[in-house]
Every structure is written in C-alpha cells, then in structure tokens.
C-alpha positions as a Markdown table, in Angstrom:
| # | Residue | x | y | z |
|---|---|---|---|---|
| 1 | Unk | 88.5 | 126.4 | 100.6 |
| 2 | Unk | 88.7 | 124.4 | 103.8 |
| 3 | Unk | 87.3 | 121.2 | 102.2 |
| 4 | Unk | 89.7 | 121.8 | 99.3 |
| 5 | Unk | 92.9 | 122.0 | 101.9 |
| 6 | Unk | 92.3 | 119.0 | 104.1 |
| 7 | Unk | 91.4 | 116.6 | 101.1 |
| 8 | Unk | 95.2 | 118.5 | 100.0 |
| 9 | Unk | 96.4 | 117.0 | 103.3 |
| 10 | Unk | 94.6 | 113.8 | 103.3 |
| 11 | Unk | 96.7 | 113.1 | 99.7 |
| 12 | Unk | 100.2 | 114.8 | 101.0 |
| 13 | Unk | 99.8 | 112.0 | 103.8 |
| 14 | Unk | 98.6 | 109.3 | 101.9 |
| 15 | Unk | 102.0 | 109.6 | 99.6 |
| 16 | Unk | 103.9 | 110.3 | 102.7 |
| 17 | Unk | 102.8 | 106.5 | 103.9 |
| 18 | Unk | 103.2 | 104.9 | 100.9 |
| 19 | Unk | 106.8 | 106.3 | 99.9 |
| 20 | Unk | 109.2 | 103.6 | 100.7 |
| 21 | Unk | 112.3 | 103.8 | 102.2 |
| 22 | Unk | 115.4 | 101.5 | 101.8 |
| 23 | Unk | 118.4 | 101.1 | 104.6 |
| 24 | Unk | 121.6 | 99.6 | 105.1 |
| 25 | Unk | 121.0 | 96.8 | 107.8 |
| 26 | Unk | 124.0 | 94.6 | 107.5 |
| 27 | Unk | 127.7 | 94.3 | 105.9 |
| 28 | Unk | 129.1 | 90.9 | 105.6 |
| 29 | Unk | 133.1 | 90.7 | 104.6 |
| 30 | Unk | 133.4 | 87.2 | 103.2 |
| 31 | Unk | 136.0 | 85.1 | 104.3 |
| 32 | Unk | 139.3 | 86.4 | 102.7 |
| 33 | Unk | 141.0 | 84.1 | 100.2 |
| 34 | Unk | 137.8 | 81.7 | 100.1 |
| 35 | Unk | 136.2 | 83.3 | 97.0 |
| 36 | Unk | 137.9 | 83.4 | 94.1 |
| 37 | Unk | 134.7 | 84.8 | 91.5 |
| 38 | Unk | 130.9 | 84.1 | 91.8 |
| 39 | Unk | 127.7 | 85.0 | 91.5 |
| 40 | Unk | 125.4 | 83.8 | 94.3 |
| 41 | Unk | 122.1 | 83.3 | 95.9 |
| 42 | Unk | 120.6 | 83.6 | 99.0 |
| 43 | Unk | 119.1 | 80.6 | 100.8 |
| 44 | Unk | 116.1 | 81.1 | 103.2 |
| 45 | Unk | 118.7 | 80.9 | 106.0 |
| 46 | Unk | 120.3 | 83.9 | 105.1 |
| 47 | Unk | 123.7 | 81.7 | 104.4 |
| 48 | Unk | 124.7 | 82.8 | 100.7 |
| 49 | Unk | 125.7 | 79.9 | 98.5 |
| 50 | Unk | 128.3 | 80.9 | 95.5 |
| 51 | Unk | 129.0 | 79.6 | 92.2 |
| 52 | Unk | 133.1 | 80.0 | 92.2 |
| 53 | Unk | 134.0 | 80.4 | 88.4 |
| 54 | Unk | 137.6 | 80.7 | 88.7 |
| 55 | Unk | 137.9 | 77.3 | 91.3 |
| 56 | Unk | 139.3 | 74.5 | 89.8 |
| 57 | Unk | 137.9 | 72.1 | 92.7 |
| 58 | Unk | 134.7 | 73.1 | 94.5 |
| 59 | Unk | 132.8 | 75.2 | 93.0 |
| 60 | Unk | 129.7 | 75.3 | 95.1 |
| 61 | Unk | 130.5 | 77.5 | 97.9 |
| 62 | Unk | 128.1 | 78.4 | 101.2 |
| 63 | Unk | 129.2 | 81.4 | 103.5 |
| 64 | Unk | 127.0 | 81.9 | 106.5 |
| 65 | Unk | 125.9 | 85.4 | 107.3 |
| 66 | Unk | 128.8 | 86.6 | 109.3 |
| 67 | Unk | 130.4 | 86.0 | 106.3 |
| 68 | Unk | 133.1 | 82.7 | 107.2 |
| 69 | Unk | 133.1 | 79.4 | 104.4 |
| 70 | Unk | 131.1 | 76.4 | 106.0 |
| 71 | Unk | 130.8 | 73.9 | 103.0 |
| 72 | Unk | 132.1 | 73.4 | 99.3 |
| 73 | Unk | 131.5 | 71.0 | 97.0 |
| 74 | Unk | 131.7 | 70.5 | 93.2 |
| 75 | Unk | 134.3 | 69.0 | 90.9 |
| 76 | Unk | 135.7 | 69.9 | 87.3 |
| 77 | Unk | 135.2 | 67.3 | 84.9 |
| 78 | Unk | 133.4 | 65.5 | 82.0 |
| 79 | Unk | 131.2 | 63.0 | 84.3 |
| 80 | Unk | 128.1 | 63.1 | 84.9 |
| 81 | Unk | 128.1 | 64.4 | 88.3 |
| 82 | Unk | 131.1 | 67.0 | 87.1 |
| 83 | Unk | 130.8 | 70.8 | 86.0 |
| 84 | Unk | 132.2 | 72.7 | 83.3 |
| 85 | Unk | 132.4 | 76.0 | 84.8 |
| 86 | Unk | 129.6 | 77.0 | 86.9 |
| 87 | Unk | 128.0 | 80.9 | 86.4 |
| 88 | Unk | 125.0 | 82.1 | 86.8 |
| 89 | Unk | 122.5 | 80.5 | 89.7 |
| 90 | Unk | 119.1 | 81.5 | 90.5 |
| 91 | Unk | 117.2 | 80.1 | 93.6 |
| 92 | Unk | 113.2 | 79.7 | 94.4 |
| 93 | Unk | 113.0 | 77.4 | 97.7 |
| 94 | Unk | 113.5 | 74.7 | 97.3 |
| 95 | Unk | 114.9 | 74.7 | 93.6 |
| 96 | Unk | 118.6 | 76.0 | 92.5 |
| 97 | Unk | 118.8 | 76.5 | 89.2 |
| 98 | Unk | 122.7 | 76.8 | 88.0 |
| 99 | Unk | 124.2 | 77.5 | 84.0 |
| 100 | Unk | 127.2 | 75.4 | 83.3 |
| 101 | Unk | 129.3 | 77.2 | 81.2 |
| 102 | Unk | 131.5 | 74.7 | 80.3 |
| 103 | Unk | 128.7 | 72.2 | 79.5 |
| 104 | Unk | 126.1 | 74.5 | 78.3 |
| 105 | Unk | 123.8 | 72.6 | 80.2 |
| 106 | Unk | 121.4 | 73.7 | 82.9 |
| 107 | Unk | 121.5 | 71.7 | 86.5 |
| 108 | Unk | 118.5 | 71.9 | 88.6 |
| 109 | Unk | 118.8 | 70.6 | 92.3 |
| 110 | Unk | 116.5 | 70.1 | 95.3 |
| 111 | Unk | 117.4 | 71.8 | 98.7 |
| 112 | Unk | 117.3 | 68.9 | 101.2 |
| 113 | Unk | 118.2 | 71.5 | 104.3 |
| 114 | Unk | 121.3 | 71.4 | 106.5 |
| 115 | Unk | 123.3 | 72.7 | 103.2 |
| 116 | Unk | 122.1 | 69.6 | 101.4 |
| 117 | Unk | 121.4 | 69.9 | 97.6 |
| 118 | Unk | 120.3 | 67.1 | 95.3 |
| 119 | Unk | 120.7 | 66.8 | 91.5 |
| 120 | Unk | 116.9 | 66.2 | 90.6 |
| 121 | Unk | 117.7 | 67.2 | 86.3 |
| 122 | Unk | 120.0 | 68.8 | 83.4 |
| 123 | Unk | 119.3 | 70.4 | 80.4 |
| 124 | Unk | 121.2 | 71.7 | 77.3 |
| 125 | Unk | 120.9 | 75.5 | 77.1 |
| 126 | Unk | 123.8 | 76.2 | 73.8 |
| 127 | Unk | 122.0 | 79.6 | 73.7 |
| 128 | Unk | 122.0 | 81.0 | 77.0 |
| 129 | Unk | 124.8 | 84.1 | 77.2 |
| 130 | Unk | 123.1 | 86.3 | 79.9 |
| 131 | Unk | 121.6 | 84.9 | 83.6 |
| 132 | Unk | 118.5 | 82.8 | 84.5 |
| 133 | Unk | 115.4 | 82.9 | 86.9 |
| 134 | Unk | 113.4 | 80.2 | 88.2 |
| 135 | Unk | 109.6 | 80.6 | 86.6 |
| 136 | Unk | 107.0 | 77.8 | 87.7 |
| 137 | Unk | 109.1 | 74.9 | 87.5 |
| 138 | Unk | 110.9 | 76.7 | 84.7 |
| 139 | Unk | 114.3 | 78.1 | 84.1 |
| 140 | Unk | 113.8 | 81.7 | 81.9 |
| 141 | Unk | 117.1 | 82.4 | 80.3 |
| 142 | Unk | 118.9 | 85.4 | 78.5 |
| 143 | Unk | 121.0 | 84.9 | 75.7 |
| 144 | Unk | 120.3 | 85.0 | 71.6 |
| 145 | Unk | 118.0 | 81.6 | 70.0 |
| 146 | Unk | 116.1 | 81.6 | 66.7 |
| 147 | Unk | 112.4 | 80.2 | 66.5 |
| 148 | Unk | 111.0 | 77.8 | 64.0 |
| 149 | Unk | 109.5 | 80.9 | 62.6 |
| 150 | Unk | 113.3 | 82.3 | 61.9 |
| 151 | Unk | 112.4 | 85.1 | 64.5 |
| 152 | Unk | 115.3 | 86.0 | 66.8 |
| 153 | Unk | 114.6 | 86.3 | 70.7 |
| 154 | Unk | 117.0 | 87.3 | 73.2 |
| 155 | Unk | 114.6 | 86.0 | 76.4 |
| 156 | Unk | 113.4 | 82.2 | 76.2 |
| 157 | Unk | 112.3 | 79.4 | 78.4 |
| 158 | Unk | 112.7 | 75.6 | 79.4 |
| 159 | Unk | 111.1 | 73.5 | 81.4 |
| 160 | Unk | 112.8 | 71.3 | 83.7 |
| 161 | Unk | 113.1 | 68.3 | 81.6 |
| 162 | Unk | 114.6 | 70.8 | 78.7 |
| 163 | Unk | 112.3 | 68.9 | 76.6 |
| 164 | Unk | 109.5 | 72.3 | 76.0 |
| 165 | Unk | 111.0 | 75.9 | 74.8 |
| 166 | Unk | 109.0 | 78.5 | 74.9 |
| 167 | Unk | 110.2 | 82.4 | 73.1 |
| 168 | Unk | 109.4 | 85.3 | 75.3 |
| 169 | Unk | 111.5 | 88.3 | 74.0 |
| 170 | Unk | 111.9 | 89.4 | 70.2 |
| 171 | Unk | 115.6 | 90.6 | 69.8 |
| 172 | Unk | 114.3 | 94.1 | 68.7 |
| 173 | Unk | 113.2 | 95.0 | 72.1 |
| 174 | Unk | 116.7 | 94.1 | 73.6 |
| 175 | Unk | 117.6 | 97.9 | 74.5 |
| 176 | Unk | 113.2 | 99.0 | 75.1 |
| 177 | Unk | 112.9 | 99.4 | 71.2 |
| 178 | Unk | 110.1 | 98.8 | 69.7 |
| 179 | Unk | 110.8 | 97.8 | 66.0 |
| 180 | Unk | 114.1 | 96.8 | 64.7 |
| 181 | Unk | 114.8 | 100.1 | 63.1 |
| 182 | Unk | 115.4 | 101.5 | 66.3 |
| 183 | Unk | 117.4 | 98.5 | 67.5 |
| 184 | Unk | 119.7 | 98.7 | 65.3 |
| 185 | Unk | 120.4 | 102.6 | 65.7 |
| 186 | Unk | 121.1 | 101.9 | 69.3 |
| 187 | Unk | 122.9 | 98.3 | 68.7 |
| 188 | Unk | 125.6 | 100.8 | 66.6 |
| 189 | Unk | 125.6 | 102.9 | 69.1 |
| 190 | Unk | 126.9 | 101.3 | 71.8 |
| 191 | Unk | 128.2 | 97.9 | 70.0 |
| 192 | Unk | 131.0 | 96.7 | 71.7 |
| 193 | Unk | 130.4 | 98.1 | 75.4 |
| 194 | Unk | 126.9 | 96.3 | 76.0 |
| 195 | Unk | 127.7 | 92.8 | 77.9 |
| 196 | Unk | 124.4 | 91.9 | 79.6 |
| 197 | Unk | 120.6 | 92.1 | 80.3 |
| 198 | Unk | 118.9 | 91.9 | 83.2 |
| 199 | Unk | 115.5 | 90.7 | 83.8 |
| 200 | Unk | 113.4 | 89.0 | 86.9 |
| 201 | Unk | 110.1 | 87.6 | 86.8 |
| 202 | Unk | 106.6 | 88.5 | 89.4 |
| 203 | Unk | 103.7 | 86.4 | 89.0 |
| 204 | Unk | 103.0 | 86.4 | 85.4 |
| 205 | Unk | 105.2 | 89.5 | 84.6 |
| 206 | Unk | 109.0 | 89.2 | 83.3 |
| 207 | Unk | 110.5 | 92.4 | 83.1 |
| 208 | Unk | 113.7 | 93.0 | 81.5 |
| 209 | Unk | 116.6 | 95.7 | 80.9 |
| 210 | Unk | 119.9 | 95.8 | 79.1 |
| 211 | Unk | 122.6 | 97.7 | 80.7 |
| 212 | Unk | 123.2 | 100.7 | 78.5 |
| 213 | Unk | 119.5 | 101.7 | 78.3 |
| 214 | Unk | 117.3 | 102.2 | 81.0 |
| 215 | Unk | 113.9 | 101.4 | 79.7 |
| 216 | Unk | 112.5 | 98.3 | 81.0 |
| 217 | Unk | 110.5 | 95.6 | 78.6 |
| 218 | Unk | 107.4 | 94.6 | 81.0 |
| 219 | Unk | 106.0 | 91.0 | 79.4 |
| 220 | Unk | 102.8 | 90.0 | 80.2 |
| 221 | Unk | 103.2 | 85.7 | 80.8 |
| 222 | Unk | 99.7 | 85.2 | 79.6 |
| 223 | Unk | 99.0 | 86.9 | 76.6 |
| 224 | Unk | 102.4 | 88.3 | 75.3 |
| 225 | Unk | 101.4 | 91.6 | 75.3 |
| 226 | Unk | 105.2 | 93.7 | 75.6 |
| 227 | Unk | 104.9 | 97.2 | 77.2 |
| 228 | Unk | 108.1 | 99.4 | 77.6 |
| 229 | Unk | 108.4 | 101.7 | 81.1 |
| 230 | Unk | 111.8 | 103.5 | 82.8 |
| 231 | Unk | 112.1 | 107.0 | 83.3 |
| 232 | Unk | 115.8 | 108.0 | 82.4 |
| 233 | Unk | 117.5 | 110.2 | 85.8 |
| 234 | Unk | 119.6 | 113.2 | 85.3 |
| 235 | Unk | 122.5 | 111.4 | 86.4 |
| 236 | Unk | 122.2 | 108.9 | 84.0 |
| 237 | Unk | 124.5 | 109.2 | 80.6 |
| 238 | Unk | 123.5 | 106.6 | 78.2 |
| 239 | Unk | 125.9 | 105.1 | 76.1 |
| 240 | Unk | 126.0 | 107.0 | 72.6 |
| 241 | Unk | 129.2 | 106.3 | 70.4 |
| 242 | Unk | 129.7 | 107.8 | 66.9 |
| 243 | Unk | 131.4 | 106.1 | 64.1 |
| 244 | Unk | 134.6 | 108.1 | 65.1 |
| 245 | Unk | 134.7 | 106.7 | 68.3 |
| 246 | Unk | 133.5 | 103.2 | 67.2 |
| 247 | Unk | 136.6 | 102.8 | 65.1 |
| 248 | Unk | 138.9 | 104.5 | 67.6 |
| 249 | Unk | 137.6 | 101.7 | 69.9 |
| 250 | Unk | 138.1 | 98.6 | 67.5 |
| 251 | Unk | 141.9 | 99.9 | 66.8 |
| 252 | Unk | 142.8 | 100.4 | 70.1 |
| 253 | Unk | 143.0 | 104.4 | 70.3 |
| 254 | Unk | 140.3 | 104.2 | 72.6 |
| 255 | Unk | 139.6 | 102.0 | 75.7 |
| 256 | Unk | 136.6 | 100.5 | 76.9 |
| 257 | Unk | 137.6 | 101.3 | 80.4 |
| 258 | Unk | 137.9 | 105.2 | 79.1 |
| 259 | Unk | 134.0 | 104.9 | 77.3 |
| 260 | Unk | 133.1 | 103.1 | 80.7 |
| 261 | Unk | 134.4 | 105.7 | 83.0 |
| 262 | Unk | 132.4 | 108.5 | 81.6 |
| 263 | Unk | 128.9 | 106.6 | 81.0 |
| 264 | Unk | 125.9 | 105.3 | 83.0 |
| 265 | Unk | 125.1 | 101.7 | 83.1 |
| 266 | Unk | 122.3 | 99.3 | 84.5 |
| 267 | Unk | 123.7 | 96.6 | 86.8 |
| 268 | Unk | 120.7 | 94.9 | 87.9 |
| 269 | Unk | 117.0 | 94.6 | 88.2 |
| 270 | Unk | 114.7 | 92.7 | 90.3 |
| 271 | Unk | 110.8 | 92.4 | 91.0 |
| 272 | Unk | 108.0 | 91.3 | 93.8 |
| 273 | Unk | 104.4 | 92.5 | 93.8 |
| 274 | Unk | 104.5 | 95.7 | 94.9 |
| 275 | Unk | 107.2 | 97.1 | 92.9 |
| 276 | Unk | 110.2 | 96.7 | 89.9 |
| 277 | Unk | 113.5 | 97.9 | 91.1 |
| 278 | Unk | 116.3 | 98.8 | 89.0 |
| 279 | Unk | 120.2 | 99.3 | 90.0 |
| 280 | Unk | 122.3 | 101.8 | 87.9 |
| 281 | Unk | 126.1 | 102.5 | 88.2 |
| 282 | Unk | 128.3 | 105.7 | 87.8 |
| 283 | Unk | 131.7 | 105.2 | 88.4 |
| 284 | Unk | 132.6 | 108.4 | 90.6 |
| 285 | Unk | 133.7 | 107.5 | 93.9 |
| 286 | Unk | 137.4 | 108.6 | 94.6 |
| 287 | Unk | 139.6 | 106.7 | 96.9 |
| 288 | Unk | 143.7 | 106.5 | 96.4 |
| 289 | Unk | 143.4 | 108.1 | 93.0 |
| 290 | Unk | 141.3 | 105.3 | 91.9 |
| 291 | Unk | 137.4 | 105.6 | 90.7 |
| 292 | Unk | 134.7 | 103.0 | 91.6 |
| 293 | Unk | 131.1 | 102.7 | 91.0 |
| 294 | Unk | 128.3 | 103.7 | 92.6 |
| 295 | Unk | 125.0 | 102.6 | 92.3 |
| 296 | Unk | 121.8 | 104.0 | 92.5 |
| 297 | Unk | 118.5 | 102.6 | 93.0 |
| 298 | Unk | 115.0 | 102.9 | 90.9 |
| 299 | Unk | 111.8 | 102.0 | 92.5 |
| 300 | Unk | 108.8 | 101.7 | 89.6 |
| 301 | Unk | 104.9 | 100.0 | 90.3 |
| 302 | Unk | 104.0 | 97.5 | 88.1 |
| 303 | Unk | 102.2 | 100.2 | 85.8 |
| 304 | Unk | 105.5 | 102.0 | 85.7 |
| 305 | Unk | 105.3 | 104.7 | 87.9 |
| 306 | Unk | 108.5 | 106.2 | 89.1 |
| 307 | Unk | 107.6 | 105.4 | 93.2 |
| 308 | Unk | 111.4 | 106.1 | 94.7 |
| 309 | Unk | 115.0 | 106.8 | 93.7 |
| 310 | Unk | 118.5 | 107.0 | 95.8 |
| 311 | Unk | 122.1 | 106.3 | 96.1 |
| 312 | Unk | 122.8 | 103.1 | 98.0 |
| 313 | Unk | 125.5 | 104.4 | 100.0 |
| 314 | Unk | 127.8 | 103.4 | 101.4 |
| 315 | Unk | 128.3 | 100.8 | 98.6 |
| 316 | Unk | 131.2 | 101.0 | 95.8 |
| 317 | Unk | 133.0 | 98.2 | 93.9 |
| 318 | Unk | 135.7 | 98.4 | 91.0 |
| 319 | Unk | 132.8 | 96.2 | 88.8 |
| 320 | Unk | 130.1 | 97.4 | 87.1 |
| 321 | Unk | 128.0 | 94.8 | 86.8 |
| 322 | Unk | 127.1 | 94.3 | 90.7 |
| 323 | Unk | 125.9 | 90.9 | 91.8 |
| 324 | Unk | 122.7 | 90.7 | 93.4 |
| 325 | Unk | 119.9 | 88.9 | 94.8 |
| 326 | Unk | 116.6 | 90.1 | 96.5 |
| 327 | Unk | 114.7 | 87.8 | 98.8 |
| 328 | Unk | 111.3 | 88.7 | 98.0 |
| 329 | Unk | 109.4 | 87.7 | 100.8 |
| 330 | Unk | 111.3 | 89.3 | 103.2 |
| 331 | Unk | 112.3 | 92.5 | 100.6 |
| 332 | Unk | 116.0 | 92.2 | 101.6 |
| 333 | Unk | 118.5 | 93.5 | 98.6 |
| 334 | Unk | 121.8 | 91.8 | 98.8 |
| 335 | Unk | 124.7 | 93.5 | 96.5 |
| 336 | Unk | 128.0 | 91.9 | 96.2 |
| 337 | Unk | 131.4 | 94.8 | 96.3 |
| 338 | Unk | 134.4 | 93.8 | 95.0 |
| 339 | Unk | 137.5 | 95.5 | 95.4 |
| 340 | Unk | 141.3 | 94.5 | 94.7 |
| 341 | Unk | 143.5 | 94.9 | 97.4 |
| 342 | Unk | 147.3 | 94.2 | 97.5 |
| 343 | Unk | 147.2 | 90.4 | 97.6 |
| 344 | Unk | 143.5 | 89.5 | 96.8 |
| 345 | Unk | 139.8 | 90.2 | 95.8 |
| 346 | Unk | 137.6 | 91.3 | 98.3 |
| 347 | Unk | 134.2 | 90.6 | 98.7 |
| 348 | Unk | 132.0 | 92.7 | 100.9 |
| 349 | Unk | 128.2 | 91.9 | 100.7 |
| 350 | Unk | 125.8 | 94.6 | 101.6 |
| 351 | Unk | 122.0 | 93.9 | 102.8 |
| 352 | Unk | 119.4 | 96.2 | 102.5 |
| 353 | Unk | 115.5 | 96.7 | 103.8 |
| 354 | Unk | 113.0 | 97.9 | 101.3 |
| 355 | Unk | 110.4 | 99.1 | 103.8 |
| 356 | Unk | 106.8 | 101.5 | 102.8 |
C-alpha cells in the first residue's frame, strides 16, 4: 500500500512540474494615430514591424517595444520596388516573408539589422486568401489552388524563386473532416461566417485550424500522413446554422454580427517543439454597453494531448480574429487588441511567457 502511494506521489509531482503556466509580462500601447490596420511580426529585437493596409504611403512600419514609431517605409504603386497592398507577413530571422494583396505576389526580404531589409525575391501567389509561414526557405500559404491532378487543396507551398509548388492540404480537411461528405455538411453549416484558417509549422509538422471548428489538421512534412487532434471546451459554441437561419442571413433578417455574438471562434494557432497552442474567442466582456472578445488559450503536445487551458486575461478587443505572433525560441505570445475609441483605433499589444 505504501509502495503503491509514493509511486501515486511520484506521478502527482511529475505532472505538477511539467504543467505549464502562461503570464502576462508586458503591455505595449502603440503610438496613437501611427497605425492605421496591420498584421505584424516580431523581430529578434523585440521591435514589432507592421504591415499598414489602410496607408497609402508607408506601409512597412517598425514600433519599438515601448510601443513609439521609429521607421516607415513602403510606397503604393505599379513599380517594381512598389506594393499593392501589403497583408499578411511572417518572419524566420533573417527572412520576412510579406503577401501583396494588391499584386498577388509574394516579397521575400533579407534582415540586414539596424531596421534594414533588403528585397532578395517575388513571387506570384493568385491563390493565396488566408496568411503565410516561412518553411525551409519556403513560404506555406492558405488560400484555395487546384493540382494537376484536379484535386482542390486549401494549404500549398512555394519556394522562394515561386518556380516549385508543392500541395499540402486537400480542401476536405479544411474544417478537421476527414472525407468530403462531412466537409460539405459543415461548409453549409456555417457558409458565410467562416473567413480564415490558421496554421504554423514545427520541424516537419504543419498544423492547421479553421476558425469555426476546433479540430486541428496535424501534417506530417515527410510522408503526408494527415491526423486530426482538438479537444472541443465547454465554452466553446461551434458555429451550426440551419437553412432557416442561412436564408435569414443572405436577406438581411439576420446579421453576421448577431450569429458572431453568440458563437465561439478560433483566432489563432501557433507551434514550437514542445507544444501546439490554439487561441479561441467569445465575445463576453462588457464595458459601456458594448461586448468584446475574449480569448482563451489551448495548450496540446504534438500527439495531441490536451496539456493546459486558460483565459488570457486581461486581454479583449472588438475583432475576432486577433493578430498574433509567438517567438519560438524565447516562447513569448504576442496578441494584438484593438478597440475604437472616440477619434481613432487603438492598438494595445499584450506579451505573454509560456513557461513549464
């Protein structure tokens, strides 16, 4: 009975070491008026480089970590060294990897230091919709492109020359199906509120997750193999429209920001080699009459073992789709808030420690 208790203790500590534990460290109010829309990245600095999508004139913009604007660059235009319309970035020191919108073109750059990027490539990427991550001198990218085959595939990949694609995720596992059948009973069911995937890449692993379903496609690099994991919380309220409220919704009767309000949604994922995390929103925080969202974090291994789970407090923002970035060798989460005040946008960016 003795033997049979301590080896019971030696397990309740070993879990007790290994749980992890994530905290608040830092809040950094950008620079008011500075920022118009972006998603961003965070250099090895700590300074957080934006891609503006709503400046006409620089684009690139680098805030250091109190937060205050210390270099823009980037014009709008046809040439050559012009954007379109900058959107989603991704950054693996020392490569930026940046989709132009307006250009459907991909623009890799070199970090130089001392703020410094140069242009080293472009690419056309017509089918790229969702974001991008940087994969062995790579750029993986979301969006909707059929093979040679005819297949459909909502994950694919580019080298840096653009010359090479490569098809990594068949459409049907978009929402963690597993045939097309089931895709398409959950494609009706929440057609016209899903937006975006997420997805981030660790070694050889891409995982991926759309943002009304929380069941995670895990792709193996190597040999294709697809494997789905997620364990749905009792917080979470999936998407589920019926024809009734589909057709409500395409007249007008119904609002998206109604369906919204009262249903759970991913807003981001992101991976190292200990761990998968993924961030879901409900929007239930009350301030002034007004409701924002919350998110709450998911800590899974890589075998899909639910390790951790917690709100992220004191974060809330009036989007649902949160910005993010994690810095993987130092397993800091940044998340983005914006909230409308009076006169402007604010952007409040929150830093967190994932510690065992």
């Amino acid at each position: 009975m003795r033997k049979i208790t301590f080896i019971s203790s030696l397990l309740i500590l070993a879990n007790l070491c290994f749980a992890w534990q994530v905290k608040l460290i830092k809040i950094i109010s950008l620079e008011k008026d500075a920022l118009f829309v972006g998603f961003f990245v965070v250099l090895g600095d700590g300074s957080l480089l934006f891609t503006d999508t709503k400046d006409k004139h620089s684009q690139f913009k680098i805030f250091n970590e109190e937060g205050r604007l210390v270099k823009s660059w980037g014009k709008m235009g046809p040439g050559p060294d012009e954007f379109g319309g900058l959107s989603f970035p991704d950054y693996q020191r020392p490569y930026l990897a940046v989709a132009d919108a307006g250009k459907r073109q991909i623009h890799i750059f070199e970090n130089l230091g001392n703020y410094k990027f140069k242009k080293i490539g472009s690419f056309l990427a017509w089918e790229l919709s969702a974001g991008l991550k940087i994969y062995k001198r790579n750029v993986l990218m979301g969006g909707y492109i059929v093979s040679p085959q005819e297949k459909k595939y909502i994950l694919f990949m580019r080298d840096f020359s653009g010359k090479e694609t490569k098809y990594i995720l068949p459409l049907e596992y978009r929402f963690g199906a597993k045939s097309m059948g089931e895709h398409k009973k959950i494609s009706d069911k929440v057609s016209g509120i899903s937006v975006i995937s997420f997805f981030d890449t660790c070694g050889d692993t891409v995982y991926h997750v759309s943002d009304v379903r929380l069941k995670i496609a895990k792709i193996d690099m190597r040999t294709g193999e697809i494997t789905i994991i997620g364990k749905k919380p009792r917080n979470f309220r999936p998407v589920a429209m019926n024809r009734k409220t589909s057709r409500a919704l395409l007249t007008g009767k119904v609002r998206v920001d109604d369906i919204v309000s009262q249903h759970s949604f991913v807003s981001g994922l992101f991976a190292d080699k200990d761990f998968v995390g993924v961030l879901y929103v409900n929007k239930e925080k009350k301030i002034n009459h007004e409701l924002y969202f919350v998110p709450y974090l998911q800590l899974y291994d890589h075998s899909g073992k639910l390790l951790h789970e917690q709100p992220l407090n004191p974060f809330y923002s009036e989007e649902r789709i949160i910005p993010l970035f994690y810095q993987k060798s130092k397993r800091h989460l940044y998340l983005c808030s914006m909230v409308s005040g009076e006169e402007t946008l604010s952007y409040v960016i929150y830093k967190f420690s994932i510690e065992p």
